[in-house]
N, C-alpha and C positions, 0 to 999 in steps of 0.2 A: 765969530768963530765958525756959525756953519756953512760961511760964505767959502771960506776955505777948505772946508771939507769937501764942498759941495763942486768948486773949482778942480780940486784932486780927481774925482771918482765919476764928474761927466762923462756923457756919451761922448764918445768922439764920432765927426761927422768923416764919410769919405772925401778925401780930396778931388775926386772925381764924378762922380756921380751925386754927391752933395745928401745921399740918402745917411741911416744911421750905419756906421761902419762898423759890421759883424766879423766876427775874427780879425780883427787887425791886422794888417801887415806896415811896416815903418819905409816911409822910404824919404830921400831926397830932392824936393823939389829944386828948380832953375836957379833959384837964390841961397840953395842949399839950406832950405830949415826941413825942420823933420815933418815930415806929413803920414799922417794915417788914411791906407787904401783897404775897401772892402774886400773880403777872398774871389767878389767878382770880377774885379777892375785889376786884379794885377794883372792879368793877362795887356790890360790896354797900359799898366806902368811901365811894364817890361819893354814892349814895343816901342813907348816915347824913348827908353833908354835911362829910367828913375835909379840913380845908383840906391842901393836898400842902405836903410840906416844901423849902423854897427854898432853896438852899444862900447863904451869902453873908447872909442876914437873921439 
Protein backbone atom coordinates (compact mmCIF):
# COMPACT_ATOMS: atom_id res chain seq x y z
CA UNK A 1 0.00 0.00 0.00
CA UNK A 2 2.72 2.65 0.69
CA UNK A 3 4.47 1.61 -2.46
CA UNK A 4 1.69 3.21 -4.15
CA UNK A 5 1.30 5.97 -2.39
CA UNK A 6 4.75 6.65 -2.53
CA UNK A 7 4.59 6.02 -6.65
CA UNK A 8 1.67 8.84 -6.58
CA UNK A 9 3.37 11.74 -4.64
CA UNK A 10 7.34 11.19 -5.96
CA UNK A 11 9.53 13.71 -6.97
CA UNK A 12 9.47 14.09 -10.58
CA UNK A 13 12.77 14.36 -12.13
CA UNK A 14 13.35 17.15 -15.14
CA UNK A 15 13.33 15.67 -18.48
CA UNK A 16 16.29 17.74 -19.17
CA UNK A 17 18.56 18.57 -16.87
CA UNK A 18 17.78 15.24 -14.98
CA UNK A 19 17.94 17.63 -11.66
CA UNK A 20 14.66 17.51 -9.19
CA UNK A 21 11.93 19.24 -11.27
CA UNK A 22 10.73 22.57 -9.30
CA UNK A 23 7.56 23.84 -10.57
CA UNK A 24 6.68 21.69 -13.21
CA UNK A 25 5.83 22.26 -16.59
CA UNK A 26 4.08 19.06 -18.78
CA UNK A 27 5.36 18.83 -21.99
CA UNK A 28 5.58 16.20 -24.98
CA UNK A 29 8.41 14.35 -25.80
CA UNK A 30 9.64 12.80 -29.52
CA UNK A 31 7.43 9.58 -28.74
CA UNK A 32 4.76 11.77 -27.43
CA UNK A 33 4.68 10.66 -23.64
CA UNK A 34 4.25 13.26 -21.01
CA UNK A 35 7.50 14.55 -19.52
CA UNK A 36 8.01 17.01 -16.59
CA UNK A 37 10.50 20.11 -17.26
CA UNK A 38 12.01 22.39 -14.64
CA UNK A 39 10.75 26.25 -14.71
CA UNK A 40 14.64 26.42 -15.99
CA UNK A 41 14.70 24.31 -18.94
CA UNK A 42 11.57 25.47 -20.60
CA UNK A 43 13.12 28.01 -22.28
CA UNK A 44 15.52 25.01 -23.77
CA UNK A 45 11.80 22.78 -24.45
CA UNK A 46 10.41 25.49 -26.20
CA UNK A 47 13.31 25.99 -28.68
CA UNK A 48 13.54 21.88 -29.39
CA UNK A 49 9.74 22.69 -30.25
CA UNK A 50 8.14 20.23 -27.02
CA UNK A 51 4.32 20.65 -27.92
CA UNK A 52 3.09 21.22 -23.74
CA UNK A 53 0.96 18.52 -22.56
CA UNK A 54 -2.93 19.51 -22.46
CA UNK A 55 -4.87 17.93 -19.93
CA UNK A 56 -8.21 16.63 -21.12
CA UNK A 57 -6.67 15.55 -24.99
Amino acid sequence: MSSIISKLFRKKKCFICNQKAVSPQYYLDDQHNKVAVCYKCIEYAERRAMPRFKWGR
